[in-house]
C-alpha positions as CSV (number, residue, x, y, z in Angstrom):
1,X,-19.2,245.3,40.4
2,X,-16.7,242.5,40.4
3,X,-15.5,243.9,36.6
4,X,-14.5,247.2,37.7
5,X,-11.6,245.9,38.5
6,X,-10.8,244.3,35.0
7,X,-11.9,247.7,33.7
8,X,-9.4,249.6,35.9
9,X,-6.8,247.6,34.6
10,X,-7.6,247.7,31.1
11,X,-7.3,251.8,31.4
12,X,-4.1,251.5,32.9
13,X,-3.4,249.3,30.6
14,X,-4.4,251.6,27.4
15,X,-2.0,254.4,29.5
16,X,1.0,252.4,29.3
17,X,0.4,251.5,25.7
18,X,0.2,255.4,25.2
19,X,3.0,256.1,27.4
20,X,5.6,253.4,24.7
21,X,3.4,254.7,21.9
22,X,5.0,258.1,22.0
23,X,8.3,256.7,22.8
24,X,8.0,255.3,18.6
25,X,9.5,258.8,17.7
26,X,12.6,259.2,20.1
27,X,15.6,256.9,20.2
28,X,17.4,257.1,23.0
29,X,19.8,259.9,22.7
30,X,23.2,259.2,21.2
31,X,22.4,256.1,19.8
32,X,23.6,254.7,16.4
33,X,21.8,255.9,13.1
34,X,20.9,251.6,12.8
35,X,19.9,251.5,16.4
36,X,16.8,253.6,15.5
37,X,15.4,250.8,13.7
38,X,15.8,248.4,16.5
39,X,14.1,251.1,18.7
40,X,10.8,251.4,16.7
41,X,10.8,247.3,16.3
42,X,11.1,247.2,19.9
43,X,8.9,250.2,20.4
44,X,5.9,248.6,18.3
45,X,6.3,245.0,19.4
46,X,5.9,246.2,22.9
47,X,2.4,248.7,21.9
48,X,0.6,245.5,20.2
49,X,1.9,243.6,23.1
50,X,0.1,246.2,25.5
51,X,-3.3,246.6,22.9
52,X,-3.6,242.6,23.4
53,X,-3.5,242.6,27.5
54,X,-5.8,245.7,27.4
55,X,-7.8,243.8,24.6
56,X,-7.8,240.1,27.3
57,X,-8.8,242.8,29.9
58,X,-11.9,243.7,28.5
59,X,-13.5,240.8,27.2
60,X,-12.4,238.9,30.8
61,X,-14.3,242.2,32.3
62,X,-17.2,241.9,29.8
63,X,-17.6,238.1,31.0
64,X,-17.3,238.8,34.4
65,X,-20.3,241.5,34.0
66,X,-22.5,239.0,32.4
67,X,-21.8,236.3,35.0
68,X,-24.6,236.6,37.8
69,X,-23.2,237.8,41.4
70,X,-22.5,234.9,43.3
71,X,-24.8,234.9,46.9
72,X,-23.5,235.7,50.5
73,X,-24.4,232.4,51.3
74,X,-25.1,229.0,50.1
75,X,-26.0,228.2,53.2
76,X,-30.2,227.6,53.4
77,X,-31.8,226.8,56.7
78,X,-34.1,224.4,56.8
79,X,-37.4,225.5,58.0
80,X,-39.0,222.2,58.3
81,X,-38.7,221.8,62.1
């Protein structure tokens, strides 16, 4: 279970980029006719910055999964006495 985490934040992650995605389409009110050009730039540098965390997320998540759970304890009594 140690990847749930990773997953979590991969899906909030994905949100966000959802969240800026829709922002592509509205300029900030009462901005410049060249300003809207600048937005989207902005807009879309920000979405494929969000797609490659979420994209980090999962692959650290997927190797964390793979990785066998470390014990409770490394200590081992010895039995020999």
């Amino acid at each position: 279970m140690r990847h749930l985490p990773a997953v979590i934040e991969a899906g909030v992650v994905e949100g966000a980029y959802a969240e800026v995605a829709e922002l592509d389409a509205r300029a900030p009110a009462g901005s410049s006719g060249g300003f809207g050009g600048v937005w989207l730039g902005v807009v879309q540098a920000a979405a494929s910055r969000l797609t490659h965390i979420a994209d980090r997320t999962v692959r650290q998540a997927r190797v964390a999964a793979a990785a066998p759970e470390p014990t409770a304890s490394r200590f081992q009594p010895d039995t020999t006495a």
